[in-house]
BAMARDREN-593972 format. One record per residue (C-alpha): residue number from 1; residue in one letter; x, y, z. Coordinates in nm, 2 decimals, m for minus. Each point is the difference from the previous one (the first is absolute). Example, Ala and Ser with C-alpha at 12.3 -4.5 7.8 and 13.67 -1.06 7.14 Angstrom:
<rs>
- 1, A, 1.23, m0.45, 0.78 .
- 2, S, 0.14, 0.34, m0.07 .
</rs>
This chain:
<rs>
- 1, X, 0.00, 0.00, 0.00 .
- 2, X, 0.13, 0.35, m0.13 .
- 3, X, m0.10, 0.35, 0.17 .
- 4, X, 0.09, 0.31, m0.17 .
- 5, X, 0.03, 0.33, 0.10 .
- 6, X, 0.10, 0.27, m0.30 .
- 7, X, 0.22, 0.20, 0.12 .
- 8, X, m0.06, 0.43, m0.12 .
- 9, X, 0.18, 0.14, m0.24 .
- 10, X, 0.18, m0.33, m0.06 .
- 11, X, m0.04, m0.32, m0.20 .
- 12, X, 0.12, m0.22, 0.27 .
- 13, X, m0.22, m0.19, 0.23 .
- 14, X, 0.02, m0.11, 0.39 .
- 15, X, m0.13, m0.32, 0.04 .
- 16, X, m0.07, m0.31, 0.24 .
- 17, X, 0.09, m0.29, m0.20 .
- 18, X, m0.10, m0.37, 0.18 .
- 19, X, m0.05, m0.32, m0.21 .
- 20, X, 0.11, m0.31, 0.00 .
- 21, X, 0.35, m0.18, 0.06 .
- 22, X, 0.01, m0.10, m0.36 .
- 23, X, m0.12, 0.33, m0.12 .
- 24, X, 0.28, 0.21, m0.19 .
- 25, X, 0.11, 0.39, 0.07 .
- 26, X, 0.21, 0.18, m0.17 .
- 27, X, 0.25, 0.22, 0.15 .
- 28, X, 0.21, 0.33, m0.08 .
- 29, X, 0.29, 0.01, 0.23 .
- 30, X, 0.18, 0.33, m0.08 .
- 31, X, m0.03, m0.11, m0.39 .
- 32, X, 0.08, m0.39, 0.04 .
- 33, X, m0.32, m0.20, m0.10 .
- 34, X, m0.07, m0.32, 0.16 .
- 35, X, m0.27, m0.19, 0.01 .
- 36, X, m0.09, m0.24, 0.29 .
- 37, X, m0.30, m0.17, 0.15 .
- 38, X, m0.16, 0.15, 0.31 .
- 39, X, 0.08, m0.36, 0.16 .
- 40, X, 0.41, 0.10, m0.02 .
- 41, X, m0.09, 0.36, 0.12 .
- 42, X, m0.17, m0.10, 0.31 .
- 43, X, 0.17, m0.29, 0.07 .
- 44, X, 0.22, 0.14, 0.31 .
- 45, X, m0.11, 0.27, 0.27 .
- 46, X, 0.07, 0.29, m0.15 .
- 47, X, m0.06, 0.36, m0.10 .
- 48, X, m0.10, m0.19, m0.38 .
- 49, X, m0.24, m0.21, 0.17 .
- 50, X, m0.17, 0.29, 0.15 .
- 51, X, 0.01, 0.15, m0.36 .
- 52, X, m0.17, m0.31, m0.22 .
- 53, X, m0.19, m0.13, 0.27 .
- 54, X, m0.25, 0.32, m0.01 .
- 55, X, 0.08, 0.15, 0.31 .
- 56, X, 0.16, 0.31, m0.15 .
- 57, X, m0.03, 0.17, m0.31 .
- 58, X, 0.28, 0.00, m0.25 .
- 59, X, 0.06, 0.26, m0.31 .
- 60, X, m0.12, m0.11, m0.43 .
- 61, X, 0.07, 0.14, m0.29 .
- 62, X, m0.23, 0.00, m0.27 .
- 63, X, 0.12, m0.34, m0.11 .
- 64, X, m0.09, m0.19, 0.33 .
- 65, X, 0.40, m0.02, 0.06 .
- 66, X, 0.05, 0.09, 0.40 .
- 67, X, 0.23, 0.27, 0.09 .
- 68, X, 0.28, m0.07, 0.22 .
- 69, X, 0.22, 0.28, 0.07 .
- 70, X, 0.30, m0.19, 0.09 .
- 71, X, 0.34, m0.08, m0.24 .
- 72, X, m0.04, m0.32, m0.16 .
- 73, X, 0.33, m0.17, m0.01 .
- 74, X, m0.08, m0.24, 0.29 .
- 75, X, m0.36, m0.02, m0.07 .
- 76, X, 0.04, m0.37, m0.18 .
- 77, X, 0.18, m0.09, 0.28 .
- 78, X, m0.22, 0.04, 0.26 .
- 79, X, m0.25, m0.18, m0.23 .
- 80, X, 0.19, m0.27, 0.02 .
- 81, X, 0.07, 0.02, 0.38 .
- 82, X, m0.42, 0.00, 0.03 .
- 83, X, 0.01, m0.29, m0.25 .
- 84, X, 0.27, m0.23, 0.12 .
- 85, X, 0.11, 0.08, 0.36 .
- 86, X, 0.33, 0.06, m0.06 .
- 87, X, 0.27, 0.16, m0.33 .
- 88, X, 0.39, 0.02, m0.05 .
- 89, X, 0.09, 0.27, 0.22 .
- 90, X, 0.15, 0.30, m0.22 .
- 91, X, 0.41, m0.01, m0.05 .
- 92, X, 0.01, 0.35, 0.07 .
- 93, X, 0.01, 0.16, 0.35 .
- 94, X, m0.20, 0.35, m0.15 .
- 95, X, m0.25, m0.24, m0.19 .
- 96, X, m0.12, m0.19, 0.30 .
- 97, X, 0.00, 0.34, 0.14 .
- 98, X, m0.23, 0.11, m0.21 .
- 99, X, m0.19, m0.35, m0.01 .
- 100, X, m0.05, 0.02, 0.41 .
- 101, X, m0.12, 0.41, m0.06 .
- 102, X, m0.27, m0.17, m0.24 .
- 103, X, m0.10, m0.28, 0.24 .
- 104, X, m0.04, 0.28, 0.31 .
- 105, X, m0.24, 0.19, m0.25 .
- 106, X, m0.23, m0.27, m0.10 .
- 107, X, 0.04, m0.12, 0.36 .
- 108, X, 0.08, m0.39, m0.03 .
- 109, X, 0.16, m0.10, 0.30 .
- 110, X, 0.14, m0.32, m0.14 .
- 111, X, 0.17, 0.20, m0.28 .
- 112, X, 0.21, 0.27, 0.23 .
- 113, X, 0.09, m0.27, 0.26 .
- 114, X, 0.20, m0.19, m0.29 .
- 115, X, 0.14, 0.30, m0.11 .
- 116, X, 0.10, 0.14, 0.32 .
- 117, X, 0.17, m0.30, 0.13 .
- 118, X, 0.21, 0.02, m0.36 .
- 119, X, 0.07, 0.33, 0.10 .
- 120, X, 0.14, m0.04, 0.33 .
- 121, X, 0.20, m0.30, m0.12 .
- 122, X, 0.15, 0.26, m0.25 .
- 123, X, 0.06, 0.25, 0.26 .
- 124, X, 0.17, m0.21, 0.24 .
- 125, X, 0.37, 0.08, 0.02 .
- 126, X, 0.22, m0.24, m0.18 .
- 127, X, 0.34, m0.03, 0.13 .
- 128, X, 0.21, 0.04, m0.33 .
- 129, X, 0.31, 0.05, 0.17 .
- 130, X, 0.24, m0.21, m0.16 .
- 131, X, 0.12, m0.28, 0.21 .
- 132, X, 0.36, 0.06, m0.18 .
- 133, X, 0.12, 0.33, m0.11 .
- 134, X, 0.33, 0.04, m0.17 .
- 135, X, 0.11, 0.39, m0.10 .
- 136, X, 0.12, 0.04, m0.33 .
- 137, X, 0.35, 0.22, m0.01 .
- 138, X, m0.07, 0.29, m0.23 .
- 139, X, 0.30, 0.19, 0.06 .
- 140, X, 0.32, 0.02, 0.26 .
- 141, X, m0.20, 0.27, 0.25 .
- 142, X, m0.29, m0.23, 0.04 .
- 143, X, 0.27, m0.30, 0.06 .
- 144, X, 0.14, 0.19, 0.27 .
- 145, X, m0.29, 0.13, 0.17 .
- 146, X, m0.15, m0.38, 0.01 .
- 147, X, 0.32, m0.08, 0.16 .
- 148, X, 0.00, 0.26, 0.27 .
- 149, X, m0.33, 0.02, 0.13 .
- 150, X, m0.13, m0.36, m0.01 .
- 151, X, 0.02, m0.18, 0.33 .
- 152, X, 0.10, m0.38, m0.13 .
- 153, X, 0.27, m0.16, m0.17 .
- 154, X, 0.03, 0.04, m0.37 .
- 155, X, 0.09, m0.23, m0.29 .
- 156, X, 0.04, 0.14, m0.34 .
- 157, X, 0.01, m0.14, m0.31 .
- 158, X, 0.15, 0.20, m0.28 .
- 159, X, m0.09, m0.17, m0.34 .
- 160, X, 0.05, 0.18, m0.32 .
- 161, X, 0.08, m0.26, m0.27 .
- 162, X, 0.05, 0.30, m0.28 .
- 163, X, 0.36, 0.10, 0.17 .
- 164, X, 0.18, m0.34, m0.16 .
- 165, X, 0.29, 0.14, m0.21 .
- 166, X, 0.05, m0.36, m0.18 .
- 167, X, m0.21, m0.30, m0.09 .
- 168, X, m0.18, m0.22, 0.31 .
- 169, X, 0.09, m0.35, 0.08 .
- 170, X, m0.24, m0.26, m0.10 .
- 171, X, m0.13, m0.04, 0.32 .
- 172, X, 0.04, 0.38, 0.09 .
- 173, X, m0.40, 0.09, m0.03 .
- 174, X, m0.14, m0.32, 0.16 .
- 175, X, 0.24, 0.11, 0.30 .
- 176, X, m0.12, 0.35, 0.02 .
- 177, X, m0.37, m0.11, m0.02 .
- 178, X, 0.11, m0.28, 0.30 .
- 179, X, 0.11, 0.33, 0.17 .
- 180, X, m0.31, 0.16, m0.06 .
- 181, X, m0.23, m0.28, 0.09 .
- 182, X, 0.22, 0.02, 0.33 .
- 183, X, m0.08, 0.33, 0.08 .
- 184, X, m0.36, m0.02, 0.00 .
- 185, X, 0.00, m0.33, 0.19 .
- 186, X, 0.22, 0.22, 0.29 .
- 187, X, m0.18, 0.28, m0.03 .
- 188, X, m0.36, m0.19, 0.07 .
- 189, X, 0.14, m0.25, 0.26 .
- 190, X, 0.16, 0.34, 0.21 .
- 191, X, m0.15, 0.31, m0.11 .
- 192, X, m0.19, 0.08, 0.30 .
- 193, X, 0.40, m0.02, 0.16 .
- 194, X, 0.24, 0.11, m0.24 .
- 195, X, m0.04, 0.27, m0.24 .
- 196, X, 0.04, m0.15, m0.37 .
- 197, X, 0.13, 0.25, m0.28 .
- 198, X, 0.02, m0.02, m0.34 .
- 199, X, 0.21, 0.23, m0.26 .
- 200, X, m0.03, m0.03, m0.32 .
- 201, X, 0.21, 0.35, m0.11 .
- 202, X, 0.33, m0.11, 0.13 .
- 203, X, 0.26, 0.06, m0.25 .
- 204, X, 0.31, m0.19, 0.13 .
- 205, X, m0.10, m0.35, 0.08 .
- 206, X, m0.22, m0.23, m0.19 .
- 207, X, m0.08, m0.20, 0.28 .
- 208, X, 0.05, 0.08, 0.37 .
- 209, X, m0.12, m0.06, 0.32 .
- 210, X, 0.03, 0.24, 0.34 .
- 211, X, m0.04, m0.03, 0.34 .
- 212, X, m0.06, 0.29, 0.22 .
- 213, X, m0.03, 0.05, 0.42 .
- 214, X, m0.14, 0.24, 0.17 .
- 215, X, 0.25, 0.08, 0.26 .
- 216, X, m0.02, 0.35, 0.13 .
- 217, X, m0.34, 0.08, m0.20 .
- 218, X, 0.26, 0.02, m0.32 .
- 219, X, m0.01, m0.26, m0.25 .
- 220, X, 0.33, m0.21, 0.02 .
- 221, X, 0.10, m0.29, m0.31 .
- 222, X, 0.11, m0.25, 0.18 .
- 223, X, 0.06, m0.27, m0.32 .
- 224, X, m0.03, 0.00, m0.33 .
- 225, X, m0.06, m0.31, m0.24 .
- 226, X, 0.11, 0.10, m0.37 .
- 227, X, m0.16, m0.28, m0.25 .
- 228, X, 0.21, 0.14, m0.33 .
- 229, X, 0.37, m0.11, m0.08 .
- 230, X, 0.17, 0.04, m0.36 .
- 231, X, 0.11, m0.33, m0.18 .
- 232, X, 0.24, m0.01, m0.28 .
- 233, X, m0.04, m0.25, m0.28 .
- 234, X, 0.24, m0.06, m0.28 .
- 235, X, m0.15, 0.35, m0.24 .
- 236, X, m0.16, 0.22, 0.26 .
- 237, X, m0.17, 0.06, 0.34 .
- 238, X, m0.27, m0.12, 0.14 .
- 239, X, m0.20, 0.16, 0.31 .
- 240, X, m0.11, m0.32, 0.26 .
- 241, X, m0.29, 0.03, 0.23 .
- 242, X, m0.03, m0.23, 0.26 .
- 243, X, m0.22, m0.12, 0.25 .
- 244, X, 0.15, m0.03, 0.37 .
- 245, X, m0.29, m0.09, 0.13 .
- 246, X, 0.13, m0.13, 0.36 .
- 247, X, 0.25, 0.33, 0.04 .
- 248, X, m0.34, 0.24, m0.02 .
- 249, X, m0.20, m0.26, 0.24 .
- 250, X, 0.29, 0.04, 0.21 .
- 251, X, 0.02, 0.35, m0.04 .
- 252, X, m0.39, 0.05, 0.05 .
- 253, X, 0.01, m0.21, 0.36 .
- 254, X, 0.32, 0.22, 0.06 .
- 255, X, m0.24, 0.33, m0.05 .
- 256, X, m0.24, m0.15, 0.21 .
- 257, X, 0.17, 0.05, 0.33 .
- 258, X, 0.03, 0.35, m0.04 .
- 259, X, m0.37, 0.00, 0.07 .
- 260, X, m0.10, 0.24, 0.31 .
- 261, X, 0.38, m0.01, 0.08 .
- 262, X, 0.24, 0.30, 0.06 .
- 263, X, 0.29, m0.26, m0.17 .
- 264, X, 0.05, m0.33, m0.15 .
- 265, X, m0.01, m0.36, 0.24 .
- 266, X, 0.36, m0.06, m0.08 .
- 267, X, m0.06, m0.35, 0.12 .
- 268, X, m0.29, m0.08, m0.17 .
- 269, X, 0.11, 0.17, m0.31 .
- 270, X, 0.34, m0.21, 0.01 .
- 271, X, m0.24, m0.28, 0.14 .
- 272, X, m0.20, 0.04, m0.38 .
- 273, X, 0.29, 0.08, m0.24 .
- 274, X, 0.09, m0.29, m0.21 .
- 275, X, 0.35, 0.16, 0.00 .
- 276, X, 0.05, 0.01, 0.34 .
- 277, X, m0.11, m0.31, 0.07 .
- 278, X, 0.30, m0.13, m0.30 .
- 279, X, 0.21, 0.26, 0.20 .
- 280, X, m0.05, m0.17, 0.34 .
- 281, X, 0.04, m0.35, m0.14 .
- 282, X, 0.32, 0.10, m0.21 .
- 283, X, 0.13, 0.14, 0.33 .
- 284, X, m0.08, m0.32, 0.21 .
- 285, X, 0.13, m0.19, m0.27 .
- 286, X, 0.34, 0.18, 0.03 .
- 287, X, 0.04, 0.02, 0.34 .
- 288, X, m0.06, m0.37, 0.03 .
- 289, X, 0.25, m0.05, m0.25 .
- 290, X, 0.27, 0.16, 0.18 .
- 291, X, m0.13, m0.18, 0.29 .
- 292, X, 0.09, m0.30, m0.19 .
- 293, X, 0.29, 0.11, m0.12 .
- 294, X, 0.11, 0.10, 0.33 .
- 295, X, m0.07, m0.29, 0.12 .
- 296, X, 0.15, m0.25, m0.22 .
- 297, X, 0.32, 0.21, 0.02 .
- 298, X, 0.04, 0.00, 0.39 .
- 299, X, m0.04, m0.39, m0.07 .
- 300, X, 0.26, 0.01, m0.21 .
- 301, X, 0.23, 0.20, 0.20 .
- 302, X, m0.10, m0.22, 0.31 .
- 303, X, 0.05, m0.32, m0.21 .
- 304, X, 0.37, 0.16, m0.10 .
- 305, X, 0.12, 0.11, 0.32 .
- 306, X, m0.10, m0.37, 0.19 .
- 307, X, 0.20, m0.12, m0.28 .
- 308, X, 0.33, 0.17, 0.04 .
- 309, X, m0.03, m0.03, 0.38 .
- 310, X, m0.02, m0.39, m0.08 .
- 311, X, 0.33, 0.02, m0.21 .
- 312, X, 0.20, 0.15, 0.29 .
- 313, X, m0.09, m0.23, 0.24 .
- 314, X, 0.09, m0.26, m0.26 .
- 315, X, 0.35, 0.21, m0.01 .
- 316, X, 0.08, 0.03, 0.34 .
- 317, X, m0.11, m0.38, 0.07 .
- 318, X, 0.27, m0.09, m0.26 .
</rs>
């Protein structure tokens, strides 16, 4: 059932439009046509119910179309809410914005709940704060002042495979990526410890790795592993890059101690270097050499002297 009222001075009509579910309308939403049953309309609690269920009046134009003063862009998606009970939720953050502004007009509960918990889930801080962050040397100022004012030890690796004056060794590259891979293994397993640099606009060395302590608040190298040496073959030079992979562990642990420390463990560093612990054994070795030595001799001389004692008491017997 249709009422009309003519509205003066204007060819459009207020009416109270009620019928049945299967009954179709057809709607003007800011330009968008749609057409839809009064069944979809009044299907949820809402301020279309109220509209299409005759309990308020609603605006036609001469063509029976109904007037809704409203942009249309999310029009056919609330349709399809009404319809279905649910629809993809929008990729864009502004679109379900605008979706959830629709939904508060037209009143359907069911609609802004879904799109406010979508919101909130958006707004929710994130914590995008890399786990790992290594700084990126852009010049020789910036090098020094992440050396001075950071409060952990520092390893830097200076890799810059442009500054080869000759031809690579065949195995050259698959060492410099080995040193690489290193590096980010390091930097991931003690990052939250150490501070891991690398420098990629160093001109003298092709590969290099430095390790800095902070004694005193000033940034102090404390070793160096250089991974470059220069080969000679039978016509020219060759530049070799190699992977000492147990020297930067060592040097790495070695760093380590300097952690919340005014100075260096001398012990434990001594304790941790593969070279002092060669050192100590070459030492031992030595000294119980000489013991040996020392020993065997003073058996000797012992041996000697009962000897010639013997032969004079022979002598004087005779």
């Amino acid at each position: 059932m249709v009422k009309s009222v003519v509205m003066s001075g204007i060819s459009d009509h207020k009416t109270v439009i009620s019928g049945g579910n299967n009954e179709y309308c057809k709607l003007n939403v800011g330009g968008s046509l749609h057409y839809t049953t009064i069944g979809t309309l009044t299907k949820n609690d809402s301020m279309l119910r109220a509209m299409f269920s005759g309990r308020m009046e609603v605006l036609t134009d001469s063509e029976g179309w109904v007037l809704i003063d409203r942009c249309g862009k999310h029009f056919a998606t609330i349709l399809n809410f009404l319809r279905d009970g649910s629809i993809p939720i929008p990729e864009s953050q502004r679109e379900l914005q605008e979706l959830s502004s629709e939904a508060k007009y037209y009143l359907i509960q069911e609609l802004i709940d879904l799109c406010d918990q979508q919101l909130s889930f958006w707004r929710e801080p994130t914590s995008t704060e890399p786990i790992c962050r290594v700084p990126l040397i852009t010049s020789a100022k910036e090098e020094a002042v992440l050396i001075n004012t950071t409060t952990k030890p520092i390893v830097k690796l200076l890799i810059n495979r442009h500054n080869n004056k000759y031809s690579y060794t065949s195995t050259s590259d698959d060492n410099l990526l080995k040193n690489l891979e290193l590096f980010d293994k390091l930097s991931l397993r003690f990052s939250g410890r150490v501070l891991f640099i690398k420098d990629v606009i160093g001109s003298n060395e092709i590969c290099c790795w430095s390790f800095y302590d902070l004694h005193s608040g000033h940034g102090k190298k404390v070793a160096e592993v250089c991974c470059t040496s220069i080969v000679y073959a039978t016509d020219k030079k060759h530049t070799k890059v190699e992977f000492p992979e147990a020297r930067i562990y060592e040097e790495t642990l070695n760093i380590l101690l300097y952690e919340n420390r005014t100075g260096p463990d001398m012990e434990l560093m001594q304790a941790t270097s593969t070279r002092g612990a060669v050192s100590m054994t070459s030492h031992n070795s030595d000294d119980e050499e000489e013991h040996n030595r020392n020993s065997k001799s003073n058996g000797k001389e012992g041996k000697d002297s009962s000897h010639h004692i013997g032969r004079i008491r022979s002598t004087k017997q005779n």
